[in-house]
N, C-alpha and C positions, 0 to 999 in steps of 0.2 A: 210292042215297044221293046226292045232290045236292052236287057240286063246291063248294069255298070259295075263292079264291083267295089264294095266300099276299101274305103282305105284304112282302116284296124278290123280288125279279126275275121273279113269276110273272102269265101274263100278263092282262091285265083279263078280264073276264068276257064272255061271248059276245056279241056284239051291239054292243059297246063297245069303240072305239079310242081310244088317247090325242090328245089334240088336237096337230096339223101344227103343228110351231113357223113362224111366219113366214118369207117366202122372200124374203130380200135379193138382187137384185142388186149384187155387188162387182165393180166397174170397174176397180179397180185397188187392189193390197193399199193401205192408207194406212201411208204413211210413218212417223205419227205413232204407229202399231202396232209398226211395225217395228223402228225406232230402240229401244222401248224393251222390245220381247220383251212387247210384251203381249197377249194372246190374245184373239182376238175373242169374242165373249158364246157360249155355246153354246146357249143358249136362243133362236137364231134359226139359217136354215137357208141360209149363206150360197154363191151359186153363182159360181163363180169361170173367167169367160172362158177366161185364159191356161191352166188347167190344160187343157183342153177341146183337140181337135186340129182340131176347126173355127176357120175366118175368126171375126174378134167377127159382120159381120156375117150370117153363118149359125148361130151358136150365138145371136144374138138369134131368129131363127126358129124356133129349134127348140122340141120341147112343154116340155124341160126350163128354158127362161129363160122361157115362156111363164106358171109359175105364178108370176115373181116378183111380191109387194103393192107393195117398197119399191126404192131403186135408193141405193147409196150411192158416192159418187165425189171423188175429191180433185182435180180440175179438168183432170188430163191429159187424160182422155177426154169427149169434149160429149158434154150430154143432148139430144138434139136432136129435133124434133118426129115426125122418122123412126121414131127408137129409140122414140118414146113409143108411137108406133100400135101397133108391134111387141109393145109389151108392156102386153096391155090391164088385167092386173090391178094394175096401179101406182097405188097413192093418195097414196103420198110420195117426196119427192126429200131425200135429205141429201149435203150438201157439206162435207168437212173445213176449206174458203176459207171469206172473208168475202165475196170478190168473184163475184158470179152472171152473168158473162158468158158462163161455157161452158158456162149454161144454158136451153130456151128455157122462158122463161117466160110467154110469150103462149100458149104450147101447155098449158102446166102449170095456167093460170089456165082454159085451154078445157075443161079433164079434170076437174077440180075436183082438180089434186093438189096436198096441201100441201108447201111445201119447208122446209127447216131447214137453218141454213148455222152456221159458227163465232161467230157473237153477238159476244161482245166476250171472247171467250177470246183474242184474240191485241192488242188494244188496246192495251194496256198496255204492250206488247213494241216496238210497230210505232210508237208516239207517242215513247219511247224512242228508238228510231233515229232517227227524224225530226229531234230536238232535236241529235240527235250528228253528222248530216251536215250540217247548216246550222250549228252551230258547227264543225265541220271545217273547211267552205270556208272559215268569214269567219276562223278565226282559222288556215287552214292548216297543221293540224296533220298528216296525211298528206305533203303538201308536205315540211313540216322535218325531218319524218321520213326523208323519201328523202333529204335535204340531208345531214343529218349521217352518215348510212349512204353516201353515195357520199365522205365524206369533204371535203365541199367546205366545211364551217363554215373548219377551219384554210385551205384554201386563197383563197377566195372573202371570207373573211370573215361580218360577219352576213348574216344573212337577213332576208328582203323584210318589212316589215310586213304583219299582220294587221289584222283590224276586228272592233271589240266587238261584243259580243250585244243587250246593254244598251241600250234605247233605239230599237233598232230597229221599223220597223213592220212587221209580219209580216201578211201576208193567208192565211187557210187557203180553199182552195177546197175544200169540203165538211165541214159542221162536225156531220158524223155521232159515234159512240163516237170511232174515233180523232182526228178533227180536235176534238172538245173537247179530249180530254186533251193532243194538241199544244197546242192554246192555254192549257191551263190551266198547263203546266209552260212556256211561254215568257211569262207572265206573271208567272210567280216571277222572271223574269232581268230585267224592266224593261219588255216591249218591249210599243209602243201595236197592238192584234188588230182584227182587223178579217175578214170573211168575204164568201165568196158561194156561194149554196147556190138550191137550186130556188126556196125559201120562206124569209121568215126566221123564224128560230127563236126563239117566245114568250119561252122558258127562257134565253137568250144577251143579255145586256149590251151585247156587242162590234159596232160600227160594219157594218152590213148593206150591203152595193150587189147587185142582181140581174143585175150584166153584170160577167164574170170580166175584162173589158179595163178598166173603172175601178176595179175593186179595184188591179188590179196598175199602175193610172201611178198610185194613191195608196202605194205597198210601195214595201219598201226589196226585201223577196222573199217570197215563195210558196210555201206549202207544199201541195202536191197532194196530199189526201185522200178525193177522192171515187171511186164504182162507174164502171168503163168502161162504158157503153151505147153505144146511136146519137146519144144527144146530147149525151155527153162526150167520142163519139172527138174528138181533135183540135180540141179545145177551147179548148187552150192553143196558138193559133197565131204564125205571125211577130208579126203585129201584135199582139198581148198580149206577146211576150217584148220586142221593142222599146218597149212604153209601161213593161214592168220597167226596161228601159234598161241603161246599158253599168256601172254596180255593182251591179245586182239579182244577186239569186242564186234561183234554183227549187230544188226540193227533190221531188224524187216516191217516193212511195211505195203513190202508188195503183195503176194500171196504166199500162204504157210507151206505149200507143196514146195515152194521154189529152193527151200532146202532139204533134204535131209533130215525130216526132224529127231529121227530115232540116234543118229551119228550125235549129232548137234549135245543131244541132250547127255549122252553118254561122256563126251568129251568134255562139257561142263561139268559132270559131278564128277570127271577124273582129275580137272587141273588142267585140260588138255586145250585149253579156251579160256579165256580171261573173263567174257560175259557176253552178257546179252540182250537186249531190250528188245522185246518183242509184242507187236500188235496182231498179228496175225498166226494161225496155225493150221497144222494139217488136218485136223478134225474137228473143227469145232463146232460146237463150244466146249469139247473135252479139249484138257490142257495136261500135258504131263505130267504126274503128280511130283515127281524128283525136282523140276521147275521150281514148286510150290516152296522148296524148302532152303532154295540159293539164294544168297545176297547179293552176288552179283549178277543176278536178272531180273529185267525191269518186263512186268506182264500190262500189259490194257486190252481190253476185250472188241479188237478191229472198230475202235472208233476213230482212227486218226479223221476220218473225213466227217466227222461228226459235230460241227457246229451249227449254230441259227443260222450264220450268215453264207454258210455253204448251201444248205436248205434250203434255203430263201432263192438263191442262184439257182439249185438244181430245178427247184419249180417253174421258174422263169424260161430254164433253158428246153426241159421237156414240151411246154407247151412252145414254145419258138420255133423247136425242131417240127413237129407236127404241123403247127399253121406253114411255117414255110415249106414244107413239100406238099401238103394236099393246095398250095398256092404255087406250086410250080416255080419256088424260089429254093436257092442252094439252101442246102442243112447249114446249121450254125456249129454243130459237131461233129461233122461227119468222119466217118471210121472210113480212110482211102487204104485202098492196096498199096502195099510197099514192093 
């Protein structure tokens, strides 16, 4: 009499295995898991370096990271063209970041693998911050803050004047998701927008120059919104922060390399710079010490993109990205060739 196979836990029929759930590469648990105790999808088969008691780079050798299709990574570890040879069954790269530096992507575009990064799950959050450190500096609210806490209002009397929002002309270098929404919320406050970006953008109203040095001696200040590459490292050099001049203020929030920081830092403690409000930097989490000791710089430690409700997005959209391509459905973030 000829076997039936039961319907809970009895095993498929001869011949017949259940289909290999997909084999991620996890580079590092994501954060954005962590913080909130949420479990990764169990519907894929995720292989995890650190538990491993080889080096990363001998567990990339071995047969077991050898099967992985996908590679997911929140930016501490680079995907680098190395890693990719290493691991020839990869067809996709997801990033928990918006920023794709600690990725290669000339290697990615050579393999034909798609990549998918955070899209505009953290936008919102990070256009937000931006508007709050550029009113910080001009209206010094950090500053009075330490003023009335060290007690010096009763002793010192008032404090130093501020400078309105209003009115200002703000330049965004990269008027990507976050650099619109910064200019869309500093055009609620008054101020005349203006941009510099690779191309100008059909869709954008606001005042176009394609050289980030005549944006900024047309700015009151700056707000740094674009991807680090090769041709934004240090972008924003002396001469750009000097044609901002000695009341500009810069604002970054893209990445620390994208200026100069060593120029930057010099020209604020000479007067040569008005301020600064800055999220990001070139080494961190070391930050200038000369920094430490100005009032007119506002420091946070690269958390613009740091909320619950960003988090909560990013988790949603990494597993999205993942089930729609091992479902043969478009990425929900996908990173296209320009």
């Amino acid at each position: 009499m000829a076997s039936h196979p039961q319907k809970d836990g009895a095993p498929p029929p001869f011949g017949r295995r259940p289909p290999r759930p997909p084999c991620v590469l996890l580079l590092r648990h994501p954060l954005q898991f962590s913080l909130f105790n949420r479990p990764l999808p169990d519907n894929f088969h995720f292989l995890k370096p650190w538990e491993s008691p080889l080096p990363l780079d001998d567990f990339l050798s071995s047969d077991n990271a050898c099967s992985a299709e996908a590679i997911l990574t929140s930016g501490k570890v680079p995907v680098t063209a190395d890693m990719l040879r290493r691991l020839p069954e990869v067809r996709l790269v997801v990033t928990t970041s918006a920023g794709l530096n600690h990725i290669d992507l000339a290697e990615c575009r050579r393999r034909g693998i798609a990549i998918a990064n955070a899209g505009g799950a953290y936008s919102e959050d990070v256009a937000d911050l931006a508007v709050g450190l550029l009113i910080d500096v001009l209206r010094k609210v950090s500053a009075s803050d330490r003023y009335v806490r060290r007690g010096l209002w009763s002793s010192e009397g008032e404090f130093a004047l501020g400078s309105k929002l209003g009115g200002k002309r703000v330049g965004i270098v990269g008027l990507g998701s976050i650099g619109l929404k910064v200019a869309k919320r500093l055009e609620a406050f008054g101020c005349a927008i203006s941009y510099q970006s690779r191309k100008k953008k059909p869709h954008a109203s606001y005042a176009f120059y394609s050289n980030v040095y005549e944006l900024a001696a047309n700015c009151d200040a700056l707000v740094i919104c674009c991807c680090l590459n090769e041709q934004t490292h240090h972008m924003i050099n002396r001469e750009v922060l000097l044609a901002l001049g000695k009341d500009g203020v810069i604002v970054n929030i893209g990445r620390g390399s994208i200026i100069d920081e060593k120029e930057m830092v010099q020209l604020l403690v000479q007067g040569e710079l008005g301020g600064a409000g800055l999220d990001v930097f070139e080494n961190e989490p070391k930050v200038p010490e000369e920094l430490l000791a100005l009032d007119n710089v506002v420091l946070s430690p690269h958390t613009a993109a740091f909320t619950p409700e960003s988090f909560s997005d990013l988790c949603d959209l990494v597993i999205g990205n993942l089930e729609a391509f091992f479902s043969n459905k478009p990425l929900l973030s996908p990173v296209l060739d320009e």
